[in-house]
C-alpha positions in Angstrom: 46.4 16.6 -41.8 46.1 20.4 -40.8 43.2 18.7 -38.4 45.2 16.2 -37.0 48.2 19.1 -36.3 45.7 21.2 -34.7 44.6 17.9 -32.8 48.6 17.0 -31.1 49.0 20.8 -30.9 46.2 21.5 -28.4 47.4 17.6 -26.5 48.3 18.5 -22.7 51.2 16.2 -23.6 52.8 18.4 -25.9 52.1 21.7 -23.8 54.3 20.4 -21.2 57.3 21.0 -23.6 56.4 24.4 -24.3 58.7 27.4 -22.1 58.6 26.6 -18.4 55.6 24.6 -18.4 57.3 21.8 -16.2 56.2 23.3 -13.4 52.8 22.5 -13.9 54.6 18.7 -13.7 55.5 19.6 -9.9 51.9 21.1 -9.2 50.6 18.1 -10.2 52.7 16.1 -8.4 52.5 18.5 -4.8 48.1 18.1 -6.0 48.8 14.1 -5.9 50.7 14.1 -2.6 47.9 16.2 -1.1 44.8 13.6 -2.6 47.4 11.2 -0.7 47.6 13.3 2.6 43.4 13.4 2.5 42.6 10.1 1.4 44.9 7.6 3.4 45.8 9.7 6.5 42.5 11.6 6.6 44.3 15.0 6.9 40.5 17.5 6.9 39.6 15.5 3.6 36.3 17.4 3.4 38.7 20.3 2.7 41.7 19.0 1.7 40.9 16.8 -1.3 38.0 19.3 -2.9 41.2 21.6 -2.7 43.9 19.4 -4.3 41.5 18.3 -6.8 41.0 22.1 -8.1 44.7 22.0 -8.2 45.0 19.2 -10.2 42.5 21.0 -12.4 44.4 24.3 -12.7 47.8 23.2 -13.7 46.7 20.4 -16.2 47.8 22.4 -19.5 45.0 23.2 -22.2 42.2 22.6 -20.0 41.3 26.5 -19.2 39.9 26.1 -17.0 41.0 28.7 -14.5 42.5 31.9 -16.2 44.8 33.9 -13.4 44.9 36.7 -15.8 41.4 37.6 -15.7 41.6 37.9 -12.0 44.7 40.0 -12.0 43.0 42.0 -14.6 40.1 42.0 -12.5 42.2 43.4 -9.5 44.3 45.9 -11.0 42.1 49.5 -10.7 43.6 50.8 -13.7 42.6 47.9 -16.6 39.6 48.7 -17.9 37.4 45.4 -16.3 38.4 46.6 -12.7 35.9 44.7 -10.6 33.7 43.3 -14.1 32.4 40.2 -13.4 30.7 39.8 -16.8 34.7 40.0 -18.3 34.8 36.6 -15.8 31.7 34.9 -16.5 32.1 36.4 -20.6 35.7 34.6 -20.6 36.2 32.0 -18.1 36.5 28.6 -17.9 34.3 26.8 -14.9 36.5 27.2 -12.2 36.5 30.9 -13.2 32.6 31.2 -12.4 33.0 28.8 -9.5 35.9 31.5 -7.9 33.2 34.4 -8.1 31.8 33.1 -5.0 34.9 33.1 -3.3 36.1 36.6 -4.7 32.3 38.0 -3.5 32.7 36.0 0.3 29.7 34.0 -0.6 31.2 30.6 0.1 33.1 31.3 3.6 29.9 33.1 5.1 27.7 30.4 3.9 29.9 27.4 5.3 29.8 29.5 8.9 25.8 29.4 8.8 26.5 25.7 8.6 29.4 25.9 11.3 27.1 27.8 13.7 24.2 26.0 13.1 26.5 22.9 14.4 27.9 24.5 17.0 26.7 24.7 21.2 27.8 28.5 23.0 26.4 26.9 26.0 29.9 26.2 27.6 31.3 29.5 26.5 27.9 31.2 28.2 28.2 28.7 31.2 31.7 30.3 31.4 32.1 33.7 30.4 35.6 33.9 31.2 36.5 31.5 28.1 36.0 34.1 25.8 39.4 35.6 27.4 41.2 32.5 26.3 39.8 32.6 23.0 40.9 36.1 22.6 44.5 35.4 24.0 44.9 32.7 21.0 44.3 35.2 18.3 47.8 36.3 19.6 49.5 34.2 16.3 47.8 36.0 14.0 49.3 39.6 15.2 52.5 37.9 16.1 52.8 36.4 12.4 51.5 39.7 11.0 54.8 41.8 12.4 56.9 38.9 11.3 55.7 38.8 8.0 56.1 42.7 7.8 59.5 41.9 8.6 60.2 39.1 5.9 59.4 41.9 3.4 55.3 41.1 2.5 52.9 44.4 2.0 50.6 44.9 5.2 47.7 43.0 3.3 49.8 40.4 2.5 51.3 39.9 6.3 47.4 40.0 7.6 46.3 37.1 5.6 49.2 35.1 6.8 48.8 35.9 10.1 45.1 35.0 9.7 46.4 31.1 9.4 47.6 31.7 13.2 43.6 31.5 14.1 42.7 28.3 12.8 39.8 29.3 10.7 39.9 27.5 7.2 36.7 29.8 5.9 38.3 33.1 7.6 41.7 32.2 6.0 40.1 32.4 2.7 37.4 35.1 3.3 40.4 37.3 4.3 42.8 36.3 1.7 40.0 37.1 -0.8 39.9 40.9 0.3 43.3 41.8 1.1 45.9 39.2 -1.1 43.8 37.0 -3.4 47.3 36.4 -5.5 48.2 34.4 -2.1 45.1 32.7 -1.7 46.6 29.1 -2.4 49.5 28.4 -0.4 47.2 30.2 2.3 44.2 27.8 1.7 46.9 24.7 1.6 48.9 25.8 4.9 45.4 26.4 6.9 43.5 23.6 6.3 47.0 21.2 6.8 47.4 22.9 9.9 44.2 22.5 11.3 44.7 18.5 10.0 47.6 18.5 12.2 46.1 19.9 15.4 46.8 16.4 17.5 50.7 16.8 16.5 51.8 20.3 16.5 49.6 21.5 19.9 50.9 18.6 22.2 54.3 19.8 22.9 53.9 23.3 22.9 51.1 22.8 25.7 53.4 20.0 27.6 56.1 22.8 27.4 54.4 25.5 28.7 52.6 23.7 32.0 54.1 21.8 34.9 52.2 18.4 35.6 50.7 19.8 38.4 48.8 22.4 36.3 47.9 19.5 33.9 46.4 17.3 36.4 43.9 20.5 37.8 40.2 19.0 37.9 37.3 21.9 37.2 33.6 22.4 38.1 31.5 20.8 35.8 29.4 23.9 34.1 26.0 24.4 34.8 23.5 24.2 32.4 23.2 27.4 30.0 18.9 28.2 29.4 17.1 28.1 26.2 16.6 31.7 26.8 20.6 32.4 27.1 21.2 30.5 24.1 18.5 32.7 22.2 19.7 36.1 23.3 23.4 34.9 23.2 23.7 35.1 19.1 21.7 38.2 18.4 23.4 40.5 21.3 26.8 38.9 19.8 25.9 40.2 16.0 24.5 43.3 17.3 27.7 44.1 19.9 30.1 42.9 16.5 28.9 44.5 13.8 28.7 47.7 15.5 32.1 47.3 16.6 34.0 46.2 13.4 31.9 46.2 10.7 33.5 44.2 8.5 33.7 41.6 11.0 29.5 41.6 10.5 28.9 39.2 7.4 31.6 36.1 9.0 30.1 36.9 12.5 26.4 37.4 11.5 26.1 34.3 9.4 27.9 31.9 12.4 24.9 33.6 14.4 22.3 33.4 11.8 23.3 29.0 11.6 23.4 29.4 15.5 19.9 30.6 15.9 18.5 28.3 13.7 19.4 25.6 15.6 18.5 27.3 19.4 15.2 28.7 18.6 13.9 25.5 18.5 11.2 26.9 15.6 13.6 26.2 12.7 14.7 22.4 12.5 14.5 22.0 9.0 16.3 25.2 8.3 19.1 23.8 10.6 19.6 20.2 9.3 19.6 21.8 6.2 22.7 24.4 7.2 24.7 21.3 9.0 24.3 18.9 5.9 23.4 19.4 2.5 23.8 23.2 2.1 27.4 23.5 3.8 28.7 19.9 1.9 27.6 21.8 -1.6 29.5 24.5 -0.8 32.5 22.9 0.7 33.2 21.0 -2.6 32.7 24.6 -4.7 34.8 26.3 -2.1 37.7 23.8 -1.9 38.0 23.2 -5.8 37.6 27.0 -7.0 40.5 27.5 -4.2 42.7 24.8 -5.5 42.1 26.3 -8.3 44.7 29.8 -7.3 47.1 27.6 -6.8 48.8 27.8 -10.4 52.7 27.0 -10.9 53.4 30.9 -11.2 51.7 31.6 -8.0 52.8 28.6 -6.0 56.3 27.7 -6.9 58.3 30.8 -5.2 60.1 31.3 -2.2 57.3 33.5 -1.0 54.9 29.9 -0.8 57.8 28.2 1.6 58.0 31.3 3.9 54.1 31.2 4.2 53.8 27.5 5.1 56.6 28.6 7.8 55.1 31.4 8.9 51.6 29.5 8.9 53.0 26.9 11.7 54.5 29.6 13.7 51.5 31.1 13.6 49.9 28.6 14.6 52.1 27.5 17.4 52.1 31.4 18.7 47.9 31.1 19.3 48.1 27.9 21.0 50.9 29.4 23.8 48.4 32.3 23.8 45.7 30.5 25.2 47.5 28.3 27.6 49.5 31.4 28.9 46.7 33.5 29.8 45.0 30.8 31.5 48.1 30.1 33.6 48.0 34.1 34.4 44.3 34.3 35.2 45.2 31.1 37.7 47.2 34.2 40.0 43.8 35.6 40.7 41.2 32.7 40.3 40.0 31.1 43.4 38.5 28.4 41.2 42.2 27.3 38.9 41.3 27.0 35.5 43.4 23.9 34.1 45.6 25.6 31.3 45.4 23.3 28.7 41.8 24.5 27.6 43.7 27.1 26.7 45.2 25.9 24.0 41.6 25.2 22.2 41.3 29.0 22.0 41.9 28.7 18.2 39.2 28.1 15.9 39.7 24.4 15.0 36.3 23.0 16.3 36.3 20.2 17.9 39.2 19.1 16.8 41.5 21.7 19.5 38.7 20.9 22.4 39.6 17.1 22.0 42.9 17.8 22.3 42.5 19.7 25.4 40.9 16.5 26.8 43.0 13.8 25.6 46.3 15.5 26.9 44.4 16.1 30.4 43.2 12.9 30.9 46.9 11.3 30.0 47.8 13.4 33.1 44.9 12.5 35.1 42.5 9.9 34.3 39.8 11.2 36.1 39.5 14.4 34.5 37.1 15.7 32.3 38.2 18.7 30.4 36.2 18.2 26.5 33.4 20.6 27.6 35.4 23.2 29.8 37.8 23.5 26.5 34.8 24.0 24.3 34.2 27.4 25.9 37.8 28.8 24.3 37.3 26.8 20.9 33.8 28.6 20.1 35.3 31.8 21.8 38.0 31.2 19.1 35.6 31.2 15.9 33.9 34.5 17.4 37.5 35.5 18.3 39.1 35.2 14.5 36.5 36.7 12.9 36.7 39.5 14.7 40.6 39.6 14.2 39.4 39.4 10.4 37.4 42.1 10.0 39.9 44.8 12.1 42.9 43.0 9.1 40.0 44.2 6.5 39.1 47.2 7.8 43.1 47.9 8.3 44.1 47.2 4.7 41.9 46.7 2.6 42.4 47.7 -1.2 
């Protein structure tokens, strides 16, 4: 009998009964309705569903397997296991161990070897002056950061929600990590549903901001950049970053590293490698072991709502960056740039580029805009990164 007690008294079931463990019931549900969001209206699902699986994981009771006093412990400089990973791996559950790699930046730096290993600079070397849109739509993120100061959020806090405003899954969580890991959910779950709804939010905001006539503008096709361009372009771009902001070097020198093993043209198995099997293994451990933050005591507070606010705003304050600047660059350009490429200034590869293009062409048939508006969306990964590492080097504990 004293078996069969012990048995019911470690059931889930039970727990649920116990103090304010209905919350987990909500966690569980909010974990359902995003498997729902991923899997029927393909809302990022690479992303998306690793994620709201770890929460599911997290907030089912007596599993352990995610212990969020470990990492507070692990956080706080006066407790004794300050920054002990052998307390972690000695006394955690899986998702524990799996969360070490995105406590130690492991995960994000290794999906953006895979990101730059997928992605072409030639458009953004073709075109130099892309790189100012991509700058311009970091705007959200500084915007956001002030207005989270505002809303009463710690300086560390306010920079990794501003850091949804780029569009950058990986840097959201890279950043997040460092400065406010206790915020690290509802930050992971208002980037990546952001970036899923790209098509909706960035429409109106770029129909608001441009008169037809600036919509309809048709551009030079780009020349061609060189093998040798493409070559030089990643190392002089580590070399220029690093020694700038440091702390931008390890996002900004792996996207480089991925990038040169695809130009050099001496490293194709090292490339298909970084585009498929190494950056879907870490995908699943990075999505999961962040689902996994997202516990009832962390999530389910006022503090979670503002975010997810703040996050579209932020969001919606990059895109009218972009578009913005390019309409101000128009006063002085011989050649008009067509401002909606400005809007694929954030980070949200391809996804802001094909938006760009599908809102031009509405305007214009004729017009061709996917590979002028892939100059600001690589600008924009180069861009946020950079905006990371001046957050880190800003306020970091």
């Amino acid at each position: 009998m004293d078996a069969l007690r012990n048995f019911v008294d470690q059931m889930g079931f039970v727990r649920f009964f116990e103090g304010e463990n209905w919350k987990f019931l909500i966690m569980i549900a909010i974990a359902c309705l995003l498997l729902y969001l991923a899997i029927v209206k393909k809302f990022e699902p690479l992303l998306l569903l690793p994620i709201a699986f770890g929460m599911l994981l997290t907030n089912l009771p007596g599993a352990e397997m995610y212990h969020s006093e470990l990492w507070n412990a692990f956080i706080d400089p006066a407790n004794p296991a300050y920054h002990s990973y052998g307390t972690i791996l000695a006394n955690g559950g899986l998702l524990d161990i799996l969360y070490i790699g995105v406590k130690a930046g492991i995960y994000p730096c290794l999906i953006f070897i895979g990101i730059g290993a997928m992605t072409d600079f030639g458009p953004l070397i073709s075109n130099p002056k892309s790189l100012l849109l991509g700058a311009a739509a970091q705007l959200g993120i500084f915007i956001t950061f002030i207005v989270a100061s505002l809303f009463g959020f710690s300086p560390a806090q306010a920079g990794s929600i501003g850091i949804i405003g780029g569009a950058d899954g990986p840097t959201a969580i890279f950043v997040t990590s460092r400065l406010a890991p206790e915020l690290l959910g509802p930050i992971a779950v208002a980037a990546y549903s952001y970036m899923a709804l790209v098509p909706v939010i960035q429409p109106p905001i770029m129909k608001a901001l441009t008169t037809k006539k600036e919509r309809q503008i048709v551009m030079k096709p780009l020349r061609e950049a060189s093998r040798t361009e493409k070559v030089i372009f990643p190392i002089v771009v580590t070399i220029f970053v690093a020694l700038l902001v440091p702390s931008a070097a390890p996002l900004v020198g792996c996207l480089m590293l991925g990038n040169l093993l695809n130009v050099s043209g001496v490293t194709e198995r090292l490339s298909k490698t970084a585009q498929n099997e190494m950056i879907n293994i870490v995908t699943i451990f990075l999505g999961v072991s962040v689902g996994a933050t997202a516990t009832a005591t962390t999530f389910i507070a006022w503090d979670t709502i503002k975010i997810i606010l703040m996050g579209v705003a932020a969001f919606g304050c990059g895109t009218a960056g972009g578009v913005l600047l390019a309409k101000f660059m128009n006063l002085f350009l011989k050649n008009k740039i067509n401002p909606l490429i400005g809007s694929a200034g954030v980070s949200a590869v391809p996804m802001a580029a094909r938006v760009s293009q599908t809102v031009g062409q509405k305007e214009n048939p004729k017009n061709f805009l996917l590979m002028h508006a892939m100059g600001p969306n690589v600008a924009g990964v180069i861009g946020s990164a950079i905006a990371a590492g001046v957050l880190i080097a800003l306020f970091s504990r």
